[in-house]
N, C-alpha and C positions, 0 to 999 in steps of 0.2 A: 883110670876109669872114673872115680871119683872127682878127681879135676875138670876130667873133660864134662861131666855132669854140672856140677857150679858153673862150669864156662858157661855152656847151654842156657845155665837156670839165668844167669845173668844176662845174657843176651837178650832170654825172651821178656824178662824183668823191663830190659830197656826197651824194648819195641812196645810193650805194655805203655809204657809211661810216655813214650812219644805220639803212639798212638788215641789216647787219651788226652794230651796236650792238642795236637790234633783237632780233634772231634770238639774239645769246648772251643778250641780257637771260631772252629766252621758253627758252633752254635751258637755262639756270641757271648758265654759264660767267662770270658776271660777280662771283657771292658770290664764285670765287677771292680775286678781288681787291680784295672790299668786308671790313673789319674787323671781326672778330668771337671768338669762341671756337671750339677746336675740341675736340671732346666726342667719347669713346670706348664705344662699347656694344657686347659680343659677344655671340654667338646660334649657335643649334646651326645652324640655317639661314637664308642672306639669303633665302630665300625669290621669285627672282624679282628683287629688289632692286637697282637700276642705279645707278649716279653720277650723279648731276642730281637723283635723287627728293625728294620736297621732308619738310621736319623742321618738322612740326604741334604746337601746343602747345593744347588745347581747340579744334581744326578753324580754330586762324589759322598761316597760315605763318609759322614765325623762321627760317628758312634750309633746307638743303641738303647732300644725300650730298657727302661733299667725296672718300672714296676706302670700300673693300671689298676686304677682303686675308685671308686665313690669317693664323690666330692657332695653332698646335699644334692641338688638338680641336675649337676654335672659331674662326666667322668674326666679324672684326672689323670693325664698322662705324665711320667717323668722319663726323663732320659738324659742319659749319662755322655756328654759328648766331649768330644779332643778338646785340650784346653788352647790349643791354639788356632779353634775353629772360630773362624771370625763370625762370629750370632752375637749380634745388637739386641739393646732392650726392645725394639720394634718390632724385629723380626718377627713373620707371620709365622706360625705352624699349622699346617695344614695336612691330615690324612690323607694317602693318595695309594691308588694303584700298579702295582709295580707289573699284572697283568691279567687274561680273562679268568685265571685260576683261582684268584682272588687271593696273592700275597700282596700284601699291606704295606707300609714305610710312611715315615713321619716325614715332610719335606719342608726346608727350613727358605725362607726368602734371608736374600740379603741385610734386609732394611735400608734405611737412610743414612745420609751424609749425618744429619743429626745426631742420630742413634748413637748412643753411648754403648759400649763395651756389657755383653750379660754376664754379671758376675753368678756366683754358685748360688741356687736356689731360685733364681730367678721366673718370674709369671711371665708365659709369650702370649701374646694376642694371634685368638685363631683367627681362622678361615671353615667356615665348613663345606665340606665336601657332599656331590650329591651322592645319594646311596643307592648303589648298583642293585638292591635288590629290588628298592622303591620304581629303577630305572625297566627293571626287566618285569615287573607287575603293569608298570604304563603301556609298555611293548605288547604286552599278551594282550593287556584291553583293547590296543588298537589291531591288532590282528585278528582279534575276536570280529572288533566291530566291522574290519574288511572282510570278514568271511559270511558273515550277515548280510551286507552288501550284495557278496557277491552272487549270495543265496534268493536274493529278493529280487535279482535280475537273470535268473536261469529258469528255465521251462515255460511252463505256461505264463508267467508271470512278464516276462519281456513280450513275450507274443502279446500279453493284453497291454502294454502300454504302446507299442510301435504297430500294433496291427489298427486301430483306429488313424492313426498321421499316414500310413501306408495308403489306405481305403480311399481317404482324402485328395492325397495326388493323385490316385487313380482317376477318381472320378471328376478333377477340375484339372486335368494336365493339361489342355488346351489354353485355360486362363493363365495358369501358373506359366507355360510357354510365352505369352504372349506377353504378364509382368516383364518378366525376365528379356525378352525381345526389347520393352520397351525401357527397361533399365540400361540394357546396353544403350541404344540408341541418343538416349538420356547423356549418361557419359560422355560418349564419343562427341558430342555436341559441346559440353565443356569442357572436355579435352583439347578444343580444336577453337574455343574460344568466341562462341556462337551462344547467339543469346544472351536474356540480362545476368544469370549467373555465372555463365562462360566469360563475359564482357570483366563480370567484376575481379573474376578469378583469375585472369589471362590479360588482361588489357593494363601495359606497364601505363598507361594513362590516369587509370586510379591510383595506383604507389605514387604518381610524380603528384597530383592535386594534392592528396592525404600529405605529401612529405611539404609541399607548399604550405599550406593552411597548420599543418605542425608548427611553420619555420615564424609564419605570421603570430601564430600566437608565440611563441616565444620573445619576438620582436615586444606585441603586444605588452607582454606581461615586464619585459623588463623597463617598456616605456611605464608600468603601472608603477614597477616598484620605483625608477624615478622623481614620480608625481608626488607617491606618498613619502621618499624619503626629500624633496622637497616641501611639502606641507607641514612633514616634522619639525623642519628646521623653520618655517616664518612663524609655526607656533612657537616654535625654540623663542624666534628672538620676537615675540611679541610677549611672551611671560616675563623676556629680561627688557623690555617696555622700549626695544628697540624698533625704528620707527613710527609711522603715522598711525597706524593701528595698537602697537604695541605702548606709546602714549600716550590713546585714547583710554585702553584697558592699563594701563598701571598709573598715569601722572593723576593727583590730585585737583590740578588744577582746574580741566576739565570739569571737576563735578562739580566746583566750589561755584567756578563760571555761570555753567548750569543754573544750580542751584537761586545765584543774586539775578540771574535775570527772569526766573518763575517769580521769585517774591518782586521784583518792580512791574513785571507783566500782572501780578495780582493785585499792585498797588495802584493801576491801570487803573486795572476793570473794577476795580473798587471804588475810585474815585468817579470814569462812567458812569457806575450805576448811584453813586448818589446827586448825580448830576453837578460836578465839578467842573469846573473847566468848560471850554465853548464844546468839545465835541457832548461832554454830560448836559448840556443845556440841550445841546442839539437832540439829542437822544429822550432826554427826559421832558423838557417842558414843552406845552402844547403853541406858545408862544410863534416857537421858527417855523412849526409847523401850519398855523395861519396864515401869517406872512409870504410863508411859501407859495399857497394857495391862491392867495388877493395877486401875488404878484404875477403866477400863470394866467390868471383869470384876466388882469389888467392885459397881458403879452396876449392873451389869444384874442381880446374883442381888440387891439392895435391895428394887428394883422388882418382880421375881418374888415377893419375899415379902409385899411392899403389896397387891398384886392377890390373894393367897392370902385377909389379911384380911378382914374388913367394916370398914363404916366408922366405927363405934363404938372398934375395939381402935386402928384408926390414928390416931383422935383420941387414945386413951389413951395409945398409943404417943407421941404430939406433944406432950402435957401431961408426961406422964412426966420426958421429955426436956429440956424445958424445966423443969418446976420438980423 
């Protein structure tokens, strides 16, 4: 009896101890003491967020909140995850919802090709998550404000705003008939391609001119850009002083030319004006200017007296003279 009692106490000794084994395994009291890293994430809020919650990486579990404390501004989350859970220094952490109960979990991104390996201790770069409570206070305001709505369009209240536009087509339904007659009418005419709207709407005659006058200026403009990519090039080569304009604008000699024949043209009119030479006599002294006069004046009483003659004496006169 004795024996069979220690049996007993031992059996239930073990079921004890499994069962307890057990229960930390499902509360997650056991990763304490399984080997791993422990990873640092801070967040404006744990959101909810308890010790035990579990650390997802693509929706599979690598471990577990290991603590959640104040950090100055931010709260600190740590968690203890498999040491063969592949989380890079990049990797995001982000709080997330695992459903509308509000169970929590830490969920880990991949990171980059980049990303080096997160060793123990490690700081992850968050993400913040939006908070379901802030989400479900927007929700009631906007349900508030539908029901306000739908409160300012119920009773008497819709009666005063559609009972005056009601009154209205009452009392002009004949006009309002006859709009509407004339609207159709309207259409069915540029539908059918009548008239100058119809015309322009329906008439493949405008698409082909428009597609013309498009094709023309295209023509147009690439004969422009011809023009100016040749006016490019005669300035081209009128800066490299190639041909007859571009060796007017660059050659020297040109100006030198220029230049000696202003100074002999002023060495001209200089001599001109001091009365040099026959044309400066001519110009300046009153001399040729005399002579000139005595000798029209001798030519004009000639001729008075030829025309006085017949044509007999003027022949005699001619003979005379000559022989």
């Amino acid at each position: 009896m004795k024996n069979s009692l220690e049996t007993r106490l031992g059996f239930f000794a073990a079921l004890i101890v499994i069962a307890a084994v057990l229960m930390l395994e499902t509360l997650g009291s056991l990763d304490n003491f399984k080997k791993g890293r422990r990873l640092h994430a801070q967040f404006s809020s744990a959101q909810e967020l308890k010790v035990g919650d579990r650390v997802k990486m693509a929706g599979v579990e690598i471990g577990r909140v290991d603590a959640i404390a104040l950090a100055e501004s931010k709260v600190q989350v740590t968690m203890r995850v498999a040491a063969d859970a592949p989380v890079k220094t990049d990797s995001v952490a982000t709080i997330r919802f695992a459903g509308l109960l509000g169970q929590n979990f830490v969920s880990l991104s991949f990171g980059s090709q980049a990303g080096q390996p997160a060793d123990d201790n490690t700081h992850l770069p968050t993400r913040e998550q939006a908070d379901m409570n802030a989400i479900m206070q927007r929700l009631d305001n906007v349900a508030a404000g539908v029901e306000n709505l739908t409160k300012s369009f119920s009773g008497d209240k819709i009666d005063n705003i559609l009972g005056p536009l009601t009154d209205f087509f009452k009392q002009n339904s004949g006009q309002v008939s006859a709009t509407l007659t004339n609207l159709k009418v309207i259409t069915t005419q540029v539908a059918e391609g009548k008239g100058t709207i119809g015309k322009l709407i329906m008439d493949e005659s405008l698409y082909s001119s428009s597609l013309t006058t498009v094709s023309n200026l295209e023509f147009a403009a690439a004969d422009m850009r011809v023009a100016i990519g040749d006016a490019r090039a005669t300035l081209a080569d009128a800066r490299a002083g190639k041909g007859t304009v571009g060796k007017l604008l660059v050659d020297d000699s040109l100006f030198v030319g220029a230049s000696g024949s202003m100074s002999n043209l002023n060495e001209i009119l200089s001599k001109i004006n001091r009365g040099d030479g026959s044309v400066g006599k001519l110009v300046n002294q009153d001399e040729f200017y005399q002579n000139a006069k005595l000798t029209l004046q001798k030519l004009d009483k000639a001729t008075e007296s030829l025309e006085d003659q017949g044509p007999i004496s003027v022949l005699g006169s001619l003979f005379s003279a000559l022989y």
